[in-house]
Structure formats: structure tokens, C-alpha cells
C-alpha positions as CSV (number, residue, x, y, z in Angstrom):
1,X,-39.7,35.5,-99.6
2,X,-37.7,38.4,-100.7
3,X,-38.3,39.8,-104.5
4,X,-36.7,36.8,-106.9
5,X,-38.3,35.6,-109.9
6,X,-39.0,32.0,-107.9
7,X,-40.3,33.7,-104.7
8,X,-42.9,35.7,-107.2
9,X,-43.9,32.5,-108.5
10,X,-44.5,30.7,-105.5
11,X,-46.6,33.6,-104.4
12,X,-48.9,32.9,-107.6
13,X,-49.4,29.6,-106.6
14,X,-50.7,30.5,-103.0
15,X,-53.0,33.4,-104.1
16,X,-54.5,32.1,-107.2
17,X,-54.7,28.0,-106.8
18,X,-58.3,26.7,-106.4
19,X,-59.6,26.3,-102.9
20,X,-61.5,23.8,-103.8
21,X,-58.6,21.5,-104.9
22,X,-56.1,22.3,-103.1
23,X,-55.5,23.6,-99.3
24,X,-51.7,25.1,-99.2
25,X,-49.0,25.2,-96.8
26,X,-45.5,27.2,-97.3
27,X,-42.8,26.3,-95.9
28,X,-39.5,28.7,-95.3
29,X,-35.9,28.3,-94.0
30,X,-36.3,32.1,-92.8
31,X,-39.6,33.9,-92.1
32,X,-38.6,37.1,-93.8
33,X,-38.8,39.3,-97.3
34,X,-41.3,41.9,-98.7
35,X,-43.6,39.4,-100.1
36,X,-44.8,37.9,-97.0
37,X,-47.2,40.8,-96.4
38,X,-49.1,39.3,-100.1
39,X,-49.3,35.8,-98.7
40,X,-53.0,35.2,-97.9
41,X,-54.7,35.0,-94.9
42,X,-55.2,31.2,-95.2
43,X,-52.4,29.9,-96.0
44,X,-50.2,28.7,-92.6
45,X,-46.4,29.5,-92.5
46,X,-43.8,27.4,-90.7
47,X,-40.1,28.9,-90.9
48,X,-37.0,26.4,-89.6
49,X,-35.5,29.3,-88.1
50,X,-38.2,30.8,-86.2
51,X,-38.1,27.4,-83.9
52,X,-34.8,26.9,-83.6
53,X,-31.5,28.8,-82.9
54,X,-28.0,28.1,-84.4
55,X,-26.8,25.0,-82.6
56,X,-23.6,25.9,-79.9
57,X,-21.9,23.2,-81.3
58,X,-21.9,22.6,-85.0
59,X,-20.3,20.2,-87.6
60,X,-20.9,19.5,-91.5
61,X,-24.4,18.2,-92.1
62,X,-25.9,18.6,-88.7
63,X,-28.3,21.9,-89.6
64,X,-29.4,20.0,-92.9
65,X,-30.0,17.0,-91.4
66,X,-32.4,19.1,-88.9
67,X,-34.0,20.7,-91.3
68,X,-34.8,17.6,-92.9
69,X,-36.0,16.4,-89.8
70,X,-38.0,19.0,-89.4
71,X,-40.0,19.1,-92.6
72,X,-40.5,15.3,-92.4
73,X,-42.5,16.0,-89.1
74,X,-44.8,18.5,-90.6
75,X,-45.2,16.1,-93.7
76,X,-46.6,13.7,-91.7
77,X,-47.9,16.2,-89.2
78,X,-50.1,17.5,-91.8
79,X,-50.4,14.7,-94.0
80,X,-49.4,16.8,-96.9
81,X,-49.8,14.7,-100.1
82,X,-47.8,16.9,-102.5
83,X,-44.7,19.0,-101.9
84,X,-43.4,21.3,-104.3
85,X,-39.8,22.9,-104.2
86,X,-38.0,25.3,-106.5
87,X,-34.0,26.7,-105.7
88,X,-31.3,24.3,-104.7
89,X,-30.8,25.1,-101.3
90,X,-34.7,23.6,-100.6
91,X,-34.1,21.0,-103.1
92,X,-31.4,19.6,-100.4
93,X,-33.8,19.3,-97.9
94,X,-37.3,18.7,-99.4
95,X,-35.4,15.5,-101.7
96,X,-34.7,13.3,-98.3
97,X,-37.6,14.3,-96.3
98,X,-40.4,13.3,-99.2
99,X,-38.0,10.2,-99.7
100,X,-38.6,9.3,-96.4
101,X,-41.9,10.4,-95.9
102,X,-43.2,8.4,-99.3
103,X,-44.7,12.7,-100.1
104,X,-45.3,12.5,-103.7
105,X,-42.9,15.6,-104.7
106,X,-42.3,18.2,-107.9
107,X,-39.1,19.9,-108.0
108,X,-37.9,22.5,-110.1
109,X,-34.8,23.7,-111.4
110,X,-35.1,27.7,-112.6
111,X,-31.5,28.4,-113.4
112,X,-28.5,26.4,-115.4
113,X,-26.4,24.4,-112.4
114,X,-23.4,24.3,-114.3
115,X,-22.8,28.1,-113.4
116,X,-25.8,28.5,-110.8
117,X,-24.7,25.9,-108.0
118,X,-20.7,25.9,-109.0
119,X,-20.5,30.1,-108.2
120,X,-22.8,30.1,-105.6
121,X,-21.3,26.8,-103.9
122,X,-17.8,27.1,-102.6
123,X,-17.6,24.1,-100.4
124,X,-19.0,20.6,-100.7
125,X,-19.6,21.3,-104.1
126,X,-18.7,17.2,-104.9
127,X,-21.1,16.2,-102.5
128,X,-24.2,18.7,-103.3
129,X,-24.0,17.8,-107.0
130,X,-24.8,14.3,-105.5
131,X,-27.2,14.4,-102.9
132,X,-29.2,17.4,-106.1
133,X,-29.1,14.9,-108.5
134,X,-30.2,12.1,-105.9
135,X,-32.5,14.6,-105.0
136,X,-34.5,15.6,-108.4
137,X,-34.0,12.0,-109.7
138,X,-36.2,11.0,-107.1
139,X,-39.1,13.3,-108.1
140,X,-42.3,12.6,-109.5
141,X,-42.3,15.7,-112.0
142,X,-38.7,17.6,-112.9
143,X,-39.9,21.0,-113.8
144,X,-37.2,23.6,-115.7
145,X,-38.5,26.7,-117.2
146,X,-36.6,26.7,-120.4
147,X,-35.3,23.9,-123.0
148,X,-31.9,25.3,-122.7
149,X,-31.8,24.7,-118.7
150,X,-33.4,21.6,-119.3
151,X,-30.1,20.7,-121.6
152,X,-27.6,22.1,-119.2
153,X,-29.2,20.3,-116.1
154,X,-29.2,17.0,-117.6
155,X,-25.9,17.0,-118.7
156,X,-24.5,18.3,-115.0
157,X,-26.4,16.0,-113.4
158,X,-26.5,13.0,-115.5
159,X,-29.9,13.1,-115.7
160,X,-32.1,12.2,-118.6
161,X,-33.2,15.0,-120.9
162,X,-36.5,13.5,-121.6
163,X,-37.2,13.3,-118.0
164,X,-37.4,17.0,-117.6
165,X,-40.9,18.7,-118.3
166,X,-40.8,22.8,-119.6
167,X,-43.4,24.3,-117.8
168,X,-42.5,28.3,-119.0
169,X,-42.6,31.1,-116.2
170,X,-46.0,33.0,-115.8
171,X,-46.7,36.9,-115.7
172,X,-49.0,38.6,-114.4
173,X,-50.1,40.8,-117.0
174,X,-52.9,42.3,-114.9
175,X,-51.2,43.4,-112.5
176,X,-48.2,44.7,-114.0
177,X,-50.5,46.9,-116.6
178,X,-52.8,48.5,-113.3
179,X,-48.9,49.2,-111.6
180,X,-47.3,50.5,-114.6
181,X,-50.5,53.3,-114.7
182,X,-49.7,54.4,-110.6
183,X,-47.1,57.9,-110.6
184,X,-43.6,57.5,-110.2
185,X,-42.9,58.4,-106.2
186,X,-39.2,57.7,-105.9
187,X,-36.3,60.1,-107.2
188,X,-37.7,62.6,-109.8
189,X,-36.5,61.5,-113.5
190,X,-34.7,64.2,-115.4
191,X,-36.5,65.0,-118.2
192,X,-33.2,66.4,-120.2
193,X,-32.2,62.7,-120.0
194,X,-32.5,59.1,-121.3
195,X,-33.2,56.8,-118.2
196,X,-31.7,53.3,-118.5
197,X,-32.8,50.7,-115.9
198,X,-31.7,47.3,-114.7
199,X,-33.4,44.9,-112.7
200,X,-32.2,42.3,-110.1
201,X,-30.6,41.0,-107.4
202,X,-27.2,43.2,-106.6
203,X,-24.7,40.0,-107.1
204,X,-21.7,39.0,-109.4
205,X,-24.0,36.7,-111.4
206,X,-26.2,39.8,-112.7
207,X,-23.4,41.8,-114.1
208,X,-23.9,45.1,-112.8
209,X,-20.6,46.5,-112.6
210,X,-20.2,45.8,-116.7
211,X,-23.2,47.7,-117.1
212,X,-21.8,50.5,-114.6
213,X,-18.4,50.5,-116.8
214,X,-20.6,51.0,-120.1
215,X,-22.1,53.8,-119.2
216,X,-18.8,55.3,-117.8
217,X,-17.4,54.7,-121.4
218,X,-20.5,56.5,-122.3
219,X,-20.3,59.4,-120.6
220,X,-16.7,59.7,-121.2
221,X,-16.9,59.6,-125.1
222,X,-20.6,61.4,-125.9
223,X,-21.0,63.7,-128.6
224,X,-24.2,66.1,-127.2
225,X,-25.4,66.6,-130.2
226,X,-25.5,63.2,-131.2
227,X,-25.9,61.0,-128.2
228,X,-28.3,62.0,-125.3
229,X,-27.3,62.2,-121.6
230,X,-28.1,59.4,-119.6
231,X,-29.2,58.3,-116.1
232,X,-28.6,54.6,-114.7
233,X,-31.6,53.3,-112.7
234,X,-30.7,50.0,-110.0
235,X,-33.8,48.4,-109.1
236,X,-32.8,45.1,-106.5
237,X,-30.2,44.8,-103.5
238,X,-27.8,42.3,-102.4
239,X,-24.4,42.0,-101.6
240,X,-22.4,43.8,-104.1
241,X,-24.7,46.7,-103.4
242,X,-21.7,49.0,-101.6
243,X,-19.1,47.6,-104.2
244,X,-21.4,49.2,-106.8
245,X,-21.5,52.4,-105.6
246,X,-18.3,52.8,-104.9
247,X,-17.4,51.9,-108.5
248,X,-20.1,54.7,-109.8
249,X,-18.5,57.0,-107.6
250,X,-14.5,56.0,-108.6
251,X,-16.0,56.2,-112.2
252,X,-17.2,59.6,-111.9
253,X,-20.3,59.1,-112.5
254,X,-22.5,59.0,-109.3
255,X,-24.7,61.6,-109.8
256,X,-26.1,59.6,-112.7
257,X,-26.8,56.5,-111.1
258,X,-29.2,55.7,-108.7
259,X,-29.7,52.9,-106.3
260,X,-33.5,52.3,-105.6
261,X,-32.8,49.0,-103.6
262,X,-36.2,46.5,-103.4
263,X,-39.7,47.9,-105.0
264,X,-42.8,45.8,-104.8
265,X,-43.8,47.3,-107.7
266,X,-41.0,48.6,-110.2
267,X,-43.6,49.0,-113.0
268,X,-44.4,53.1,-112.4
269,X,-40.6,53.4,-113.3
270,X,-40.0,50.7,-116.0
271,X,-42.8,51.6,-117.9
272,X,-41.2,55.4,-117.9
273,X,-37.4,54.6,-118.6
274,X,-36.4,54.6,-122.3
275,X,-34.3,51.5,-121.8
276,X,-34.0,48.9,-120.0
277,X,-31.0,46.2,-119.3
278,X,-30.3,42.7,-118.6
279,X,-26.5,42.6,-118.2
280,X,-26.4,39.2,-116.7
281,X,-23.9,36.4,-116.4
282,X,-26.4,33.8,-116.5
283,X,-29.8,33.4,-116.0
284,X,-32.3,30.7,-116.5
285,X,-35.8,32.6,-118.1
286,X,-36.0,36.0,-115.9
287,X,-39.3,37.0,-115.1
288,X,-38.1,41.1,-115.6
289,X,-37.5,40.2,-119.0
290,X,-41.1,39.4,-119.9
291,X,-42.4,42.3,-117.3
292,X,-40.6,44.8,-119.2
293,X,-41.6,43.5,-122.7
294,X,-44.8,43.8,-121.5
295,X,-44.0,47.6,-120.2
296,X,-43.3,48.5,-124.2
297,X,-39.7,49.3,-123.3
298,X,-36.6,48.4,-125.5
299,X,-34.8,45.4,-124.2
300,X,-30.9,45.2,-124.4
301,X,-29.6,41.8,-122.8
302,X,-26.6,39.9,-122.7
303,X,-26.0,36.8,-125.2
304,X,-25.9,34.0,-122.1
305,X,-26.6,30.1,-123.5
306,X,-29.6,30.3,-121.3
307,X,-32.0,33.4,-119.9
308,X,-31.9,35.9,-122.1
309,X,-29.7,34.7,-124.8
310,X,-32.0,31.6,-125.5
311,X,-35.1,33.5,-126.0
312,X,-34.0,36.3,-127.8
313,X,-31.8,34.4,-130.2
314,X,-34.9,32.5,-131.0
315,X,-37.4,35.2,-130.7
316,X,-35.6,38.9,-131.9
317,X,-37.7,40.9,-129.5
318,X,-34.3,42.5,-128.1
319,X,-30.9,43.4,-128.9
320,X,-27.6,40.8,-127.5
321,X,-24.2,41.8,-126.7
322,X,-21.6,39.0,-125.4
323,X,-21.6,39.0,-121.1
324,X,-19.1,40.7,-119.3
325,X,-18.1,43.3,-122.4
326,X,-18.4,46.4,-120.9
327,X,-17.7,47.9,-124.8
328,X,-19.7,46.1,-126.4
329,X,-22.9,47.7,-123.6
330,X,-21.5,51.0,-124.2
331,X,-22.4,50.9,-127.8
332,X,-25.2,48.9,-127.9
333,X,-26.8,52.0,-125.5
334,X,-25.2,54.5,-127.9
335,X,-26.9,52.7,-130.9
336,X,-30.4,52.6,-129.0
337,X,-30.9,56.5,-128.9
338,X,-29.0,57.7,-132.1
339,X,-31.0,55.1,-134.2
340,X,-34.1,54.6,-132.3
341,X,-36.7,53.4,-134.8
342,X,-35.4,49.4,-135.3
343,X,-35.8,49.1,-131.3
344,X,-38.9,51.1,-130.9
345,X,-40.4,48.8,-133.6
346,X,-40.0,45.3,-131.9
347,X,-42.3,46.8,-128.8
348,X,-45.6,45.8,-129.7
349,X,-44.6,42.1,-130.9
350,X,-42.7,41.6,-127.5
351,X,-45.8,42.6,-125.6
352,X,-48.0,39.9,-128.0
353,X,-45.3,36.9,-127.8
354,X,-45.6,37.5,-123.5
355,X,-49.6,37.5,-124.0
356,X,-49.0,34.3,-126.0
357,X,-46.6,32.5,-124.3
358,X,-47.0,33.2,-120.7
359,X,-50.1,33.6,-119.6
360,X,-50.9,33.4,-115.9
361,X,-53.9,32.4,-116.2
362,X,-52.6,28.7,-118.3
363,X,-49.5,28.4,-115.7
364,X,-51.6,28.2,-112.9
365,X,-54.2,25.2,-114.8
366,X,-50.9,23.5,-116.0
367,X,-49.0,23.6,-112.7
368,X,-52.6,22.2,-110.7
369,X,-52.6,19.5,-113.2
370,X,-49.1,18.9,-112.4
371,X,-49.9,18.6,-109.1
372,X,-53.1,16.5,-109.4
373,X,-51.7,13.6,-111.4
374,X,-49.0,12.9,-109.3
375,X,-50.6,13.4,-105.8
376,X,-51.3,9.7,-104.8
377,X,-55.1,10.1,-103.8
């Protein structure tokens, strides 16, 4: 339960579905991540790993098939009716154990497989594209969050389009408004500067180190009385977190960019940076899109044929420059504070099409009728 998008989600579902419908188990590979602590009180955990230990001797298939073992057991255990997974990895294992526990099942698929499963999947990439689409072909309800992941889905998998249902991601505007009010605690913002901010997981897929280049460029080739120094705000960790700063520091630029790792609550800082960046790869429909549309803050994402890309092409609440163009980032941020009015101008129509389109309040009355009309009693 660390920070993502689809962990935020799930953590909707458990605080804010109806007692009186539903009672609500979670169920984990590892017991770990920041959002634990906001999983209430009544909702019992069971984590694979917290029961077992890597086995001495292993071979292909044996911790899967363990796990799906394992999950079966507390299907029937519990006599769970309805299972719910979202990401891949669980896909793999809630598919076969619903199968063969006849546990009436929605699945969900929240990012484009065709570059989702093949970069993250090195091996056994033949036979996971099987046993996924034998997985989500088996489901009651095939959830995606966007029509243009629905698309790319159905043609990996081979799946039918119409089978999929778009059931769009929620935000909690609530929350995020009362957060965005709290002071800014972390590292004091200049106030002789522009502060540019970027949201995610630190990993090759969210195309950081283009955005890292840009404002290298930048800096490099700034007129002061024309363009505005700038700081670079991080907000995530991951992997390519040590990578990154090294690549601040060999750009010469360190003392401008600052890695914040994981906040709960990256709202007191969103809502007080003057930009803020999406420089991914691919993405299916990021939540920290909508969270910062609904922070008023200019939005400058990456052209991907999903995520971003898809929205914004059909909605021009932001401004797109092709992934992995470093250049073409650089002057996109150059453009944002020499001519500020055309993006300061889209700020209160980006706010209005979140308060339109995803509501917390409908997600959470469309996913428990999701739920209800394919739960067999």
C-alpha cells in the first residue's frame, strides 16, 4: 500500500463503501507502505508474506502457485462473494483462485499493457500475456479507467473492446482542498524563483531524467531578464531515485533540485509551485493529473496515446510536448513564465471539468453497483 494512484483507490473503497452493504477484507502480497496507517479499523488484513518465508528451494511457478493457494483458502475461509483486483501482478493470482473458487470477481486494468506489462516484465513475458488474458477474460466486470486503455488492452490481449467497462478514476476533492490550505513544512521555497514540480513514482516509465535534462537546457541558456530562475521539485521514490541525483548533480544543477521522496499529502506544496509536470512515458489516467488541476496550477504533460495525452488532446486543460524530448520540455517551461496569461487562463475550467467528471462521491455509488450486480446472492 505504498502511494500509487491504484493503492489510493483501493483505500477509497475501504474507507468510504457502505457498511451496511458491504463488509471488506484487503488482501496484500506485502504488509507494507504509508497508507496502511489510513486503512480503518474494521477492515482485516491478510499479507502472503507475513505467513510465509521465501521457499529454500525454488523453481518457476512455485511462489504463484502458493499464493494462489493461499487466497483460495481465505475465499472460502471467509466466504467472500466478491473479489476485486487492480495491477497485474494480483491479476495473476486473484484470476485462478476465483476460477477455482466459483468467487464472482471484477478486475481492472489502470495502465496500457502493451508498454505497462512488456517494460516491467522481462521474463515469461509469453506466458503472462496468457495466463492475464485467461485471467481478465474470465471476469465478471473488466474495468479500465480510460477509452484509450480500453483500446490498447483489447488489442494486446485479444480481448473484446465492448467487453471492457470505463469506470473513470475518482478524486477526492475534499480532501485535497482542506490539505492544499495546511503550511508548507519541508524545504523552504525560494521566493526569487519559479518552482516546477513533478509527481510519481522515481522509475524509467515516468520520465524524470527528460524532465531533469530540460531544466539543465534551461538553466544553461536563460536570459534573467526574460526567463525567471527555476527550482525542480521530486515528489515519489523508487528505483532510479540515486540515478536521478546523480544526473542533477553531473548536470550542474543540484542545488536546484530537490528530492522530497513519499508525502501523504503533497498538496501544501502543489498548490504553491507555479508549475507542475507530467513527463511520463506512459500512463493510463494519473490521478496527480486531476489533483493538481484541482490545485489551480498550470499543467505541462507529455503527448503519450493514453494518460495524459488522451485527456488533454480531447480536453485542452494543459499544454503537450512529445515523451522523451528533453528540448521540446525545456521550452515548453520557458514559454510558461515569459507568456503566462494563455496557461494561467485554463486554471479554473480544469478545476470544473475534475468537479464534473470525477467525483468521489459517483465513483464510489458506481463501483458498489458494480459490485452488487455481479455478487451471486
Amino acid at each position: 500500500m505504498e502511494g500509487g494512484g491504484s493503492e489510493k483507490q483501493l483505500l477509497y473503497l475501504l474507507q468510504r463503501l457502505d457498511r451496511a452493504r458491504f463488509d471488506l477484507q484487503l488482501y496484500l502480497l506485502y504488509k507494507r507502505g504509508f497508507l496502511l496507517r489510513e486503512v480503518p479499523d474494521d477492515v482485516p488484513i491478510t499479507a502472503y508474506w507475513s505467513e510465509h518465508t521465501q521457499p529454500r528451494w525454488n523453481w518457476p511457478g512455485r511462489i504463484l502457485r502458493d499464493q494462489i493457494r493461499h487466497l483460495s483458502d481465505l475465499l472460502r475461509t471467509e466466504n467472500i462473494d466478491v473479489a476485486y483486483d487492480r495491477l497485474f501482478h494480483m491479476t495473476l493470482v486473484t484470476g485462478p483462485a476465483t476460477k477455482a473458487t466459483k468467487t464472482a470477481r471484477a478486475s481492472a486494468i489502470v495502465s496500457p499493457p502493451e508498454f505497462d506489462l512488456v517494460r516491467s516484465e522481462k521474463r515469461w513475458l509469453g506466458w503472462k500475456k496468457a495466463a492475464l488474458r485467461k485471467a481478465y477474460t474470465s471476469a465478471d466486470s473488466l474495468i479500465t479507467v480510460a477509452p484509450g486503455v480500453a483500446e490498447n488492452a483489447s488489442r494486446f490481449y485479444g480481448i473484446p473492446r465492448e467487453s471492457f467497462r470505463i469506470v473513470s478514476s475518482p478524486v477526492d476533492l475534499e480532501r485535497i482542498d482542506s490539505c492544499a490550505k495546511l503550511p508548507w513544512t519541508g524545504v523552504p521555497l525560494r521566493p526569487d524563483r519559479k518552482h516546477i514540480v513533478a509527481i510519481g513514482r522515481l522509475s524509467e516509465e515516468k520520465g524524470q531524467n527528460y524532465l531533469l535534462q530540460a531544466v539543465a537546457r534551461y538553466r544553461a541558456d536563460r536570459s534573467p531578464d526574460i526567463a525567471p530562475p527555476i527550482d525542480l521539485h521530486f515528489v515519489g521514490d523508487g528505483i532510479l531515485r540515486q540515478e536521478l541525483v546523480g544526473l542533477a548533480r553531473s548536470s550542474g544543477i543540484e542545488d536546484s533540485v530537490f528530492f522530497h521522496g513519499h508525502l501523504s499529502d503533497p498538496f501544501p506544496l502543489l498548490k504553491r509551485c507555479d508549475l507542475f509536470v507530467l513527463p511520463s512515458l506512459y500512463e493510463g489516467l494519473p490521478n496527480v493529473l486531476l489533483e493538481a488541476m484541482v490545485c489551480r496550477i498550470p499543467i505541462l504533460a507529455t503527448n503519450t496515446e493514453q494518460g495524459a495525452g488522451e485527456l488533454l488532446r480531447r480536453y485542452p486543460l494543459g499544454t503537450l510536448v512529445p515523451p522523451g524530448d528533453a528540448a521540446a520540455l525545456e521550452k515548453a517551461i520557458r514559454n510558461r513564465f515569459i507568456t503566462p496569461d494563455p496557461w494561467l487562463s485554463r486554471l479554473d475550467t480544469a478545476r470544473e471539468y475534475v468537479e464534473t467528471h470525477h467525483s468521489l462521491e459517483h465513483w464510489i455509488e458506481e463501483m458498489s453497483e458494480l459490485f452488487e450486480s455481479i455478487c451471486p446472492r
